[in-house]
C-alpha positions in Angstrom: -28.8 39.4 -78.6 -26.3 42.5 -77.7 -26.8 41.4 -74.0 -25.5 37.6 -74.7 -22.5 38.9 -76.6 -21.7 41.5 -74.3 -22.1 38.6 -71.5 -19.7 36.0 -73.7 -16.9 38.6 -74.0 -16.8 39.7 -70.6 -16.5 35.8 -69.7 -13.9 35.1 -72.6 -11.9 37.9 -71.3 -12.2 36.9 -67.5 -10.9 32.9 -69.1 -8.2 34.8 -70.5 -6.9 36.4 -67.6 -7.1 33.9 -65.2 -4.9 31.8 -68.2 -2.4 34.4 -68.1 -1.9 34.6 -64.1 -2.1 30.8 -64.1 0.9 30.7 -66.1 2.7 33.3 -64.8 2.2 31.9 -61.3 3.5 28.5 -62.9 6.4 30.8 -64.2 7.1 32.4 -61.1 6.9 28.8 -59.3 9.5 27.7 -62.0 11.8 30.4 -62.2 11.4 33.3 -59.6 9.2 36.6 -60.2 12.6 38.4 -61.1 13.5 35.7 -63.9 10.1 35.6 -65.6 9.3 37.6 -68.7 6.2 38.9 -70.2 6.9 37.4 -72.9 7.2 34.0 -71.8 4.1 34.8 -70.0 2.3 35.6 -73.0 3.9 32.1 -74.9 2.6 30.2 -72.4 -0.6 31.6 -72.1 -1.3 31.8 -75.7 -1.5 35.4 -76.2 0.3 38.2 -77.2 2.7 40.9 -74.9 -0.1 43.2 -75.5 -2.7 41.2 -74.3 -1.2 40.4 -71.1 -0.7 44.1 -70.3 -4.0 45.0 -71.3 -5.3 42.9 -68.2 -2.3 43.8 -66.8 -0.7 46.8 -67.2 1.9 46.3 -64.3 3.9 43.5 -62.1 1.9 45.1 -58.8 -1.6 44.2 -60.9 -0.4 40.5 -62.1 1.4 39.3 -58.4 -2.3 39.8 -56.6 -3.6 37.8 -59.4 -1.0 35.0 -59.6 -0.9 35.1 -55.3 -4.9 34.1 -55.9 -4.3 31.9 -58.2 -1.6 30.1 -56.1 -3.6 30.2 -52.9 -6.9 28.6 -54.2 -4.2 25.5 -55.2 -2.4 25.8 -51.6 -4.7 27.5 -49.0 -2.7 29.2 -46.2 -3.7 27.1 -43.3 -6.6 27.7 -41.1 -5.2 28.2 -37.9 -8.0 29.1 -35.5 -8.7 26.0 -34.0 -5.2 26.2 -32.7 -5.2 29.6 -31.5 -8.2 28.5 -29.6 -5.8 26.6 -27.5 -6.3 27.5 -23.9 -2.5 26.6 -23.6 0.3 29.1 -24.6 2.8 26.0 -25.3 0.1 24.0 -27.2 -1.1 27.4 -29.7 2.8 27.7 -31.0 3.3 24.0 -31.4 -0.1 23.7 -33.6 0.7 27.0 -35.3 4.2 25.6 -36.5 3.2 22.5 -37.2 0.3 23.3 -39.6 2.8 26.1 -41.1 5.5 23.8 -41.5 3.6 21.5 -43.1 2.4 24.4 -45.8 6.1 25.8 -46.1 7.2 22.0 -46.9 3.9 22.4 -50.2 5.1 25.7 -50.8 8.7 25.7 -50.9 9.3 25.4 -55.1 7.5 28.9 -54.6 8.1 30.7 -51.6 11.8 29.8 -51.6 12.0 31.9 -54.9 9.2 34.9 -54.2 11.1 35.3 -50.4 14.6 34.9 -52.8 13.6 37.5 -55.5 11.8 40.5 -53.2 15.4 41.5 -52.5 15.7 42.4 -56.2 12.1 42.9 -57.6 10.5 46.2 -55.7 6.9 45.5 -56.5 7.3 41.8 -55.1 8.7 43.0 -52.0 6.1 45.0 -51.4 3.5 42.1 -52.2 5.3 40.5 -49.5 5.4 42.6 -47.1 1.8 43.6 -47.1 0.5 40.0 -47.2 2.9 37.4 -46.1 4.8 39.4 -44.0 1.8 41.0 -42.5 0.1 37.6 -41.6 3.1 36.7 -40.0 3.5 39.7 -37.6 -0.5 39.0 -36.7 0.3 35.7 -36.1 3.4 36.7 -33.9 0.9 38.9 -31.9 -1.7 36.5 -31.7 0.9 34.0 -30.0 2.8 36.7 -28.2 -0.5 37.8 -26.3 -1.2 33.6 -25.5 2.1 34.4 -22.7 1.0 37.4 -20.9 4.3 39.0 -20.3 4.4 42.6 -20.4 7.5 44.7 -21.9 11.3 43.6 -23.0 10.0 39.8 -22.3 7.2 40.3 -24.6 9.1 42.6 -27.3 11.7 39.5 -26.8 10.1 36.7 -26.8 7.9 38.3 -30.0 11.4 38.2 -31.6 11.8 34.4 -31.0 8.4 33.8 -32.3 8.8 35.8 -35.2 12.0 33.6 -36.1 10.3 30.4 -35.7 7.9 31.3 -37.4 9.8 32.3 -40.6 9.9 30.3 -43.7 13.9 30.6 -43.6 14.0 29.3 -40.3 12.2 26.1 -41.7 14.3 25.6 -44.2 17.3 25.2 -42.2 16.0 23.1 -39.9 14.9 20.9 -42.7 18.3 20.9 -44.2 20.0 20.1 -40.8 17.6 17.1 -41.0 14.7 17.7 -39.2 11.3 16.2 -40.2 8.8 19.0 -40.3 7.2 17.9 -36.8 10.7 17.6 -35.4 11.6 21.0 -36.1 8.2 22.4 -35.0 8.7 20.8 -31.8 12.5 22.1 -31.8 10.9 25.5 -32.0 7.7 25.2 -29.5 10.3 24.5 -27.1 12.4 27.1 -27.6 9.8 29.3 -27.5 8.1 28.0 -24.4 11.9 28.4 -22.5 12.0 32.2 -24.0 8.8 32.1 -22.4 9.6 31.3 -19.3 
């Protein structure tokens, strides 16, 4: 009997965390990391303050939570079909296509997390080790598709790195560029940096 009991409260304790970083990644979707409270957190989770820092005693423990959370609903996208590419030109196209298709899913969330790591220490640091990271991979990954060597390469890494920013997106968009339209803006700026 000890063993079913032990077995029910670990499971009723995993339900109850993955409540609380549901709603605090609802929150932060809503509002921003750096305008969400614990308490709200708790209110909306059903629990108390105290409960929410026993599973999670910090904002560095409750953002991985809240990032997996978010990222079982909106996947980052697979791009390794695209990489596969044998064309330089045709691997930054797919890349920004399929990522400006996710920043346009994203953007009630990402437009606030990019937005709030300028004030909120622990989220910029979330960022920088995940998003940020995946970005600079994916910068290399395309960088290398070119085979230039030196300042072209550290250059036209720069250029790829700003297209493939969410900010960049996002002004494109509000110029009034489709998502496609402005992936295809930036390919082709790319390609003539390449060149």
């Amino acid at each position: 009997m000890r063993k079913y009991e032990l077995k029910a409260r670990a499971e009723s304790q995993r339900q109850t965390r993955d409540r609380i970083a549901k709603e605090a990644a609802e929150l932060h979707e809503e509002k921003g990391v750096a305008n969400t409270t614990v308490a709200e957190i708790a209110r909306r989770a059903g629990v108390t303050r105290l409960t929410v820092y026993n599973h999670f005693a910090s904002l560095s423990e409750l953002l991985p939570a809240c990032a997996a959370h978010y990222e079982r609903l909106h996947p980052t996208p697979d791009f390794g079909s695209v990489l596969a590419e044998v064309d330089a030109d045709e691997r930054v196209r797919g890349v920004l296509t399929r990522l400006y298709a996710w920043y346009r899913e994203t953007e009630p969330m990402y437009g606030k997390l990019l937005s709030d790591r300028a004030s909120v220490p622990e989220l910029d640091r979330f960022v920088e080790e995940n998003a940020d990271r995946m970005l600079a991979e994916l910068a290399d990954d395309l960088v290398a598709g070119f085979a230039l060597r030196g300042r072209r390469a550290e250059r036209l890494r720069a250029l790829i790195r700003l297209a493939l920013d969410f900010w960049t997106w996002r002004r494109l968009t509000r110029e009034g560029l489709a998502d496609q339209a402005a992936a295809d803006l930036m390919a082709g700026a790319v390609s003539t940096g390449a060149a």
